[in-house]
Backbone bond lengths (Angstrom), bond angles and torsions (degrees), N, CA, C in turn:
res aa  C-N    CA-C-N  psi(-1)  N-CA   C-N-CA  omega(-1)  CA-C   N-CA-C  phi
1 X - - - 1.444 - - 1.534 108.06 -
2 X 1.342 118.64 111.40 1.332 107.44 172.74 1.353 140.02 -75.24
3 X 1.221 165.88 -160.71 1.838 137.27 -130.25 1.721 87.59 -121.78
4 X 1.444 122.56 -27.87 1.387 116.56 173.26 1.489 96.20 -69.22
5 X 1.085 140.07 -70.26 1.291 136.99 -160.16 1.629 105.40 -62.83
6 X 1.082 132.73 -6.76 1.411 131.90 -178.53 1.435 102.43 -88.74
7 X 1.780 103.81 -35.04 1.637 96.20 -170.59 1.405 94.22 -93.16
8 X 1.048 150.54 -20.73 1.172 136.62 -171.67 1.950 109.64 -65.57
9 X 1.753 105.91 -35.55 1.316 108.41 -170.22 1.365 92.84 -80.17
10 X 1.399 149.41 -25.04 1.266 155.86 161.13 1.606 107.82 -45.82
11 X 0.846 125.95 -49.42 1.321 146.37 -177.34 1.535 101.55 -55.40
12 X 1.633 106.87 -60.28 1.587 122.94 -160.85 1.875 100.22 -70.53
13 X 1.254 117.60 -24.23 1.111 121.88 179.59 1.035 109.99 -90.85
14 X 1.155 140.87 -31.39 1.015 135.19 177.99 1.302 123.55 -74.19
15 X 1.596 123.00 -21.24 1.372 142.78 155.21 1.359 112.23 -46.62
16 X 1.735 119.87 -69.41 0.776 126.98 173.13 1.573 138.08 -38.68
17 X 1.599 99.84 -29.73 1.483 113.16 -178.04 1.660 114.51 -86.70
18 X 1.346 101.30 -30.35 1.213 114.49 168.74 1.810 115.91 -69.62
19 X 1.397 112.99 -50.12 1.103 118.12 167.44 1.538 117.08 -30.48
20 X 1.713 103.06 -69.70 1.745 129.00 177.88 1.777 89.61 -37.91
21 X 1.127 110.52 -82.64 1.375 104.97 -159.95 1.900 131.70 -63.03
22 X 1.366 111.68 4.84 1.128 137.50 167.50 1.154 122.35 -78.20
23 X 2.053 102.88 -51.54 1.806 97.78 -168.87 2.045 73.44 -94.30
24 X 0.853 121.29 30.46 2.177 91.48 164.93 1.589 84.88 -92.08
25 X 1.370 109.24 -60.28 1.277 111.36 -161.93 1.601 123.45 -72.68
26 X 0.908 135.44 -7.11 1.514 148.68 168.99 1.725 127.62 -116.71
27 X 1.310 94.23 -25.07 1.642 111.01 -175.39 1.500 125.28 80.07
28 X 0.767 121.17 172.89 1.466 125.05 -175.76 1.589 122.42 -50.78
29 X 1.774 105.29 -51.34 1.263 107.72 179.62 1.579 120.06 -83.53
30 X 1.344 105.17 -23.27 1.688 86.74 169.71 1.718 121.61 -96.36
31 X 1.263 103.22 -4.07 1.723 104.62 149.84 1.296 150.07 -27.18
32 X 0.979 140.59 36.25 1.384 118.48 -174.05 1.153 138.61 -107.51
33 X 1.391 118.52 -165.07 1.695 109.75 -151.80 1.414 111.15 -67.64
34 X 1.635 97.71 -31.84 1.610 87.70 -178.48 1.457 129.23 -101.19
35 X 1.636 104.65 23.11 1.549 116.99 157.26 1.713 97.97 -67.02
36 X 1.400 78.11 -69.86 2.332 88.12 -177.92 1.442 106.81 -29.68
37 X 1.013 120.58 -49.50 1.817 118.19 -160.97 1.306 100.08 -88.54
38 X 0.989 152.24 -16.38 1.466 158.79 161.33 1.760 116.58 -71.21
39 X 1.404 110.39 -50.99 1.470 113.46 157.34 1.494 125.15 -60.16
40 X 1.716 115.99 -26.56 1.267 103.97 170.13 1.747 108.39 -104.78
41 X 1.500 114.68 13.58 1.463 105.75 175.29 1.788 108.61 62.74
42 X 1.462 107.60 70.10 0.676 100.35 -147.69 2.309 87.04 -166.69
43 X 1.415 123.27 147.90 1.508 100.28 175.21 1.055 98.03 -117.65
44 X 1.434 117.42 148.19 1.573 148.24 155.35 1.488 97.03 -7.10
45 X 1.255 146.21 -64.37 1.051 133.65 -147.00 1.788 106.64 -91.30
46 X 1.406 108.70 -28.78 1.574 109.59 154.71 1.545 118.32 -41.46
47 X 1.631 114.06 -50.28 1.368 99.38 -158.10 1.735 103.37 -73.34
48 X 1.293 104.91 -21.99 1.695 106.43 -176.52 1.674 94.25 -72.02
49 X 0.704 121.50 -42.20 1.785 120.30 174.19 1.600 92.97 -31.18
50 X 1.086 144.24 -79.18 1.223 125.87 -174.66 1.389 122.88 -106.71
51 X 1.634 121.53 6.49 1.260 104.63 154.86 1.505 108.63 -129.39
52 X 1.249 130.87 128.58 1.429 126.83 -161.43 1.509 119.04 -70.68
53 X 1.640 113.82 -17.96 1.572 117.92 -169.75 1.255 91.60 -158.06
54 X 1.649 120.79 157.34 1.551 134.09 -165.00 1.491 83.46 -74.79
55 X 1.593 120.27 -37.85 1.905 105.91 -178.09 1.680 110.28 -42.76
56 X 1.359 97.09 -69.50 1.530 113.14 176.99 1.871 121.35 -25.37
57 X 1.603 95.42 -50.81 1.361 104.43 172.37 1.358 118.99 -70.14
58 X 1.274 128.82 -36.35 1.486 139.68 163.51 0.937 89.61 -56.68
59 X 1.440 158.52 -93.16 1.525 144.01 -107.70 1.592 90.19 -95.48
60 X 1.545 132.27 -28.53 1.246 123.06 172.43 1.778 128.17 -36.09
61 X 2.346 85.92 -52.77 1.422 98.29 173.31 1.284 126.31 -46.58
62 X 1.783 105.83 -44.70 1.374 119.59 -161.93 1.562 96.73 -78.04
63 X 1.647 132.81 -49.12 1.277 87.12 166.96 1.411 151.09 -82.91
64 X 1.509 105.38 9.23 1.593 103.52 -163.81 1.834 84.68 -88.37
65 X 1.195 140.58 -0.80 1.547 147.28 170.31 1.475 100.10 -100.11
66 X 0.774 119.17 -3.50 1.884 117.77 171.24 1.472 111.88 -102.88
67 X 1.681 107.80 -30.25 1.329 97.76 -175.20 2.056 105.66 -91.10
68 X 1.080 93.25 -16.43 1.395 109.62 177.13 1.637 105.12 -55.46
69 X 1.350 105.23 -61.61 1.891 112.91 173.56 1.059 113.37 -46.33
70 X 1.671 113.61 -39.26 1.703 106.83 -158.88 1.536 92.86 -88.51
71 X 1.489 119.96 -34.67 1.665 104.76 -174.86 1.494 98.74 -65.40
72 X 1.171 140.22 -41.77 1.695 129.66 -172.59 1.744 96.47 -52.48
73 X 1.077 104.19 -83.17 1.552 113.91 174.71 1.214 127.86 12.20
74 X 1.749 88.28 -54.99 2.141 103.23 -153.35 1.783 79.58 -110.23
75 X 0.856 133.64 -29.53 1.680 107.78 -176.27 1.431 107.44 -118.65
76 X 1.361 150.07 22.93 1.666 137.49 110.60 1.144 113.38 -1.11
77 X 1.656 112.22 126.37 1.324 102.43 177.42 1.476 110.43 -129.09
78 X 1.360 123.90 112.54 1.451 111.01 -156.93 1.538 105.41 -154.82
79 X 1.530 130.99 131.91 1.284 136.00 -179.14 1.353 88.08 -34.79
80 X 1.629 113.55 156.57 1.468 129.07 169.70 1.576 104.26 -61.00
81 X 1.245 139.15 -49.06 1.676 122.48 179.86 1.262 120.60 -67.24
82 X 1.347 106.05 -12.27 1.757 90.57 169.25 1.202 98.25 -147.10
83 X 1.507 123.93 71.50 1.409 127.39 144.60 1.261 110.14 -97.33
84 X 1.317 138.82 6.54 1.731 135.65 174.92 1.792 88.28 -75.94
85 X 1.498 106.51 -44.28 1.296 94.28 -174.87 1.476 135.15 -98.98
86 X 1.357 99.41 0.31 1.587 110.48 155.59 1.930 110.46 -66.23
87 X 1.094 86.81 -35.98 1.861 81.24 -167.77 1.358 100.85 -81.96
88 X 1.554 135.99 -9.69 0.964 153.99 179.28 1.649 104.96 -74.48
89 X 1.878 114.07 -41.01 1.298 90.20 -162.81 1.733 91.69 -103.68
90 X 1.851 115.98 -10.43 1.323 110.31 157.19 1.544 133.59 -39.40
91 X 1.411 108.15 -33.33 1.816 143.18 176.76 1.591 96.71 -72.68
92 X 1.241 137.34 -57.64 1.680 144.37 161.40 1.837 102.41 -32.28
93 X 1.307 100.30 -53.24 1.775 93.41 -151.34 1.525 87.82 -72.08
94 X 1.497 121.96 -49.78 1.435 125.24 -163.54 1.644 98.31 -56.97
95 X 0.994 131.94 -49.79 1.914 134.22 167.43 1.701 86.38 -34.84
96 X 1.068 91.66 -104.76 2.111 108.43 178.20 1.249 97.52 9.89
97 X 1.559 133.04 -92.76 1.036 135.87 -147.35 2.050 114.73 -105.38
98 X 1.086 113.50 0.40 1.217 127.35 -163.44 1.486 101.33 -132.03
99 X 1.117 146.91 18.39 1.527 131.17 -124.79 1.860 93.06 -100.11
100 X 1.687 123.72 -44.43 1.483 97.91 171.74 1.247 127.33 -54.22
101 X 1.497 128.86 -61.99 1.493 147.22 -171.81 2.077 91.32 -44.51
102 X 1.540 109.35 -51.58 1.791 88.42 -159.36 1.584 92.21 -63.53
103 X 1.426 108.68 -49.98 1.964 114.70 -165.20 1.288 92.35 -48.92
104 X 1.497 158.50 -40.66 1.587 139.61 -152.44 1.685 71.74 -104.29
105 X 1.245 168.07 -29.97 1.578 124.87 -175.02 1.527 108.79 -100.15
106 X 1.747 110.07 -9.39 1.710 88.09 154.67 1.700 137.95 -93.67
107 X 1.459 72.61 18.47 1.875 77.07 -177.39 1.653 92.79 -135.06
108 X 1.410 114.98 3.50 1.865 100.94 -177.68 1.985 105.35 -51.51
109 X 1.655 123.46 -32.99 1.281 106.43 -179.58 1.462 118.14 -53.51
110 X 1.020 136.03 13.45 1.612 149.48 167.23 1.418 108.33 -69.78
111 X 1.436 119.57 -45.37 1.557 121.30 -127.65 2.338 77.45 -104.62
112 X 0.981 93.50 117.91 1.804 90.53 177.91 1.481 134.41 -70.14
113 X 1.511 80.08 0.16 2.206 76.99 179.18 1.543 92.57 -81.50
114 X 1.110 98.57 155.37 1.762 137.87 -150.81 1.489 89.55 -66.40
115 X 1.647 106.52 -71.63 1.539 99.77 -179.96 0.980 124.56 -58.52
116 X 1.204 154.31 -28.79 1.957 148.73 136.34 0.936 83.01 17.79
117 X 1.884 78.46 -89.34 1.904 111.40 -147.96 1.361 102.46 -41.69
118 X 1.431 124.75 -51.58 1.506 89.08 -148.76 1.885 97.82 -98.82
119 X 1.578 131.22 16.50 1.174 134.02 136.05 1.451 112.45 -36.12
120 X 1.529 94.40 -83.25 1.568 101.08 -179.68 1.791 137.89 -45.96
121 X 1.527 100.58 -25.56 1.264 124.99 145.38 1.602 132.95 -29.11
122 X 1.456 93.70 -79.52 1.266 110.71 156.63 1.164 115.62 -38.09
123 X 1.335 116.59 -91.41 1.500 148.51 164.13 1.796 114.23 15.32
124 X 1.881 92.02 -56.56 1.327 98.09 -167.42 1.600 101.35 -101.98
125 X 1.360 123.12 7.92 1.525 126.59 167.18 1.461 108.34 -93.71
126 X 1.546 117.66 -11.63 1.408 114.14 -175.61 1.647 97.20 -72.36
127 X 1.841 103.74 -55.61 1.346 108.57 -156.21 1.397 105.86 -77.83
128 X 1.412 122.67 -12.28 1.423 126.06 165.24 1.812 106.62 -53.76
129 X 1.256 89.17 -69.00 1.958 99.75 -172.27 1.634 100.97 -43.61
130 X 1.651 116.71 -49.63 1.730 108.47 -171.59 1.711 103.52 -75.81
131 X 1.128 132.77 -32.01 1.460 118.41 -174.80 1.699 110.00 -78.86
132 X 1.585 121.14 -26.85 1.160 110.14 139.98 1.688 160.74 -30.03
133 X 1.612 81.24 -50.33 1.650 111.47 -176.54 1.777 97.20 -75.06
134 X 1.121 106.30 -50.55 1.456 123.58 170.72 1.841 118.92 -44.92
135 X 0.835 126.67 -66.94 1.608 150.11 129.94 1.908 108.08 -15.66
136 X 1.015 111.25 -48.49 1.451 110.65 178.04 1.725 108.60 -91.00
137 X 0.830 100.89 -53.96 1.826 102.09 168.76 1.920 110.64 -36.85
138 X 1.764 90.04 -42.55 1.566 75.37 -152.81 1.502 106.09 -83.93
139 X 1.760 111.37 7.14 1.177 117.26 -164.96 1.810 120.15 80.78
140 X 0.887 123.41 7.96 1.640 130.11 172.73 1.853 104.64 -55.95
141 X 1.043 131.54 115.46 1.112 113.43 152.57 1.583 136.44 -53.41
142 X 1.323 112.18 161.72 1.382 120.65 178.09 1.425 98.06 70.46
143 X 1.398 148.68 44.57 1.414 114.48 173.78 1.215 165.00 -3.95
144 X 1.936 88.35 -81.22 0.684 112.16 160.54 1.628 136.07 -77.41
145 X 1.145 108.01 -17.65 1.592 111.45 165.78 1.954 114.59 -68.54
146 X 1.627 83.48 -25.11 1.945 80.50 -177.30 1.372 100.43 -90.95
147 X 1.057 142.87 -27.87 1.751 146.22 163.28 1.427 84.00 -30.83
148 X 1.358 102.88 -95.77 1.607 110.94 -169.81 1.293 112.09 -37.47
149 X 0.928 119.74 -43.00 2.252 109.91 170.41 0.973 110.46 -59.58
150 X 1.655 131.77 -27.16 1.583 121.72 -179.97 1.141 125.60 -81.43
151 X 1.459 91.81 -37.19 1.622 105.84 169.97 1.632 119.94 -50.78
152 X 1.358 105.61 -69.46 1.685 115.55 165.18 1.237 106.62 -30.28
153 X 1.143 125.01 -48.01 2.095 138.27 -155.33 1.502 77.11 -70.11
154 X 1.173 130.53 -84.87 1.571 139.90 -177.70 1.688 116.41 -22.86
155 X 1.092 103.05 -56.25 1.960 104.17 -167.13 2.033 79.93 -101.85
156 X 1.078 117.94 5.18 1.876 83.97 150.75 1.769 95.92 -90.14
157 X 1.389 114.73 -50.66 1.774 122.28 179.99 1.821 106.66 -8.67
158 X 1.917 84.78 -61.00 1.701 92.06 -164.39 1.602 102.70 -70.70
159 X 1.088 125.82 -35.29 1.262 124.74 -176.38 1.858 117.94 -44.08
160 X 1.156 95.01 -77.04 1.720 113.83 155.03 1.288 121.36 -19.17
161 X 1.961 120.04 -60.01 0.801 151.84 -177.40 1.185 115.99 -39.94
162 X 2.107 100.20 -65.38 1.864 140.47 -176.23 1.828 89.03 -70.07
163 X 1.458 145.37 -61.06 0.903 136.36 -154.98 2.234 112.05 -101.75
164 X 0.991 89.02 10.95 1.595 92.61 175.59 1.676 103.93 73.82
165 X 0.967 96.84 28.80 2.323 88.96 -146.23 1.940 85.25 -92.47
166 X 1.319 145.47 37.03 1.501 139.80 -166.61 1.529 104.55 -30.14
167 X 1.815 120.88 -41.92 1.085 87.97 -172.75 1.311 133.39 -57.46
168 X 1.721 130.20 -0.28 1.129 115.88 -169.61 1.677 108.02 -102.07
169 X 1.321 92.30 5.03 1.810 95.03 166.45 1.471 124.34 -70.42
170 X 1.470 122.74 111.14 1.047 150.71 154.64 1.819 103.65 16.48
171 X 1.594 109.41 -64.18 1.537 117.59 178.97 1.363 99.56 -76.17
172 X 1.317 146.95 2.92 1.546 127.04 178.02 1.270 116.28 -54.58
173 X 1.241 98.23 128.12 1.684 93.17 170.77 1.427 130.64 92.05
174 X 1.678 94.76 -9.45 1.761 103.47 168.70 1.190 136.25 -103.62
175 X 1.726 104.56 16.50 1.108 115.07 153.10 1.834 138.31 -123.44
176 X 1.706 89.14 13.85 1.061 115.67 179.03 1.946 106.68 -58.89
């Protein structure tokens, strides 16, 4: 990659991160492009340089935080009885260090433009099908019923997370 093309992908990330942390904290509709391009020092017409519409840039976030879930997901490495909770505390670190980008793609089914929804749609049938597949490999019964328990476990996480509310975090109370 040569040093223009290095800064340019430097650039694109750096959009993106700025983006993530804009629509957590403001939301979707009072977002726009040229908040993002101003937080990264940066002009309005740059950020359309690689994303053509603030949608475009939103759905960027949501997937580079979708692909983030699914890489934790598929390479966790954990005896079969407690890989629900290895991928569980894989789901912790990605919060930790990632925490706008995952919170706007576990709660993007909120946001009503069409493409969200049916991103997020997708989105949460991808990581359904791999925490399944995962779950069946390792021999866990019920799979698919425990997919769906993790999942739920997860978008209550972000919920808690989005509203400050801890008691509804999973660890409340176990170190009381």
């Amino acid at each position: 990659m040569s040093p223009k093309e290095e800064e340019a992908r430097n650039r694109k990330d750096q959009i993106l991160e700025a983006a993530a942390a804009l629509f957590a904290e403001y939301g979707y509709y009072k977002t726009t492009t040229a908040d993002v391009a101003k937080a990264v020092g940066v002009t309005q017409p740059y950020v359309f340089h690689f994303f053509k519409s603030k949608e475009a840039l939103y759905l960027a976030v949501l997937e580079q935080a979708s692909q983030r879930i699914l890489h934790a997901f598929s390479t966790v490495e954990a005896p079969p009885e407690r890989l629900p909770e290895a991928m569980g505390m894989a789901f912790a670190e990605l919060l930790k260090h990632h925490r706008n980008e995952i919170l706007l793609v576990m709660l993007a089914f909120a946001t009503p433009e069409k493409a969200v929804r049916e991103y997020a749609r997708k989105g949460f049938d991808h990581v359904y099908e791999r925490v399944k597949e995962r779950l069946e490999q390792a021999g866990i019964p019920n799979p698919g019923v425990r997919a769906s328990e993790f999942i739920g476990q997860g978008l209550t996480i972000a919920l808690a997370e989005t509203l400050n509310l801890p008691k509804l975090l999973p660890w409340h109370g176990l170190c009381d």
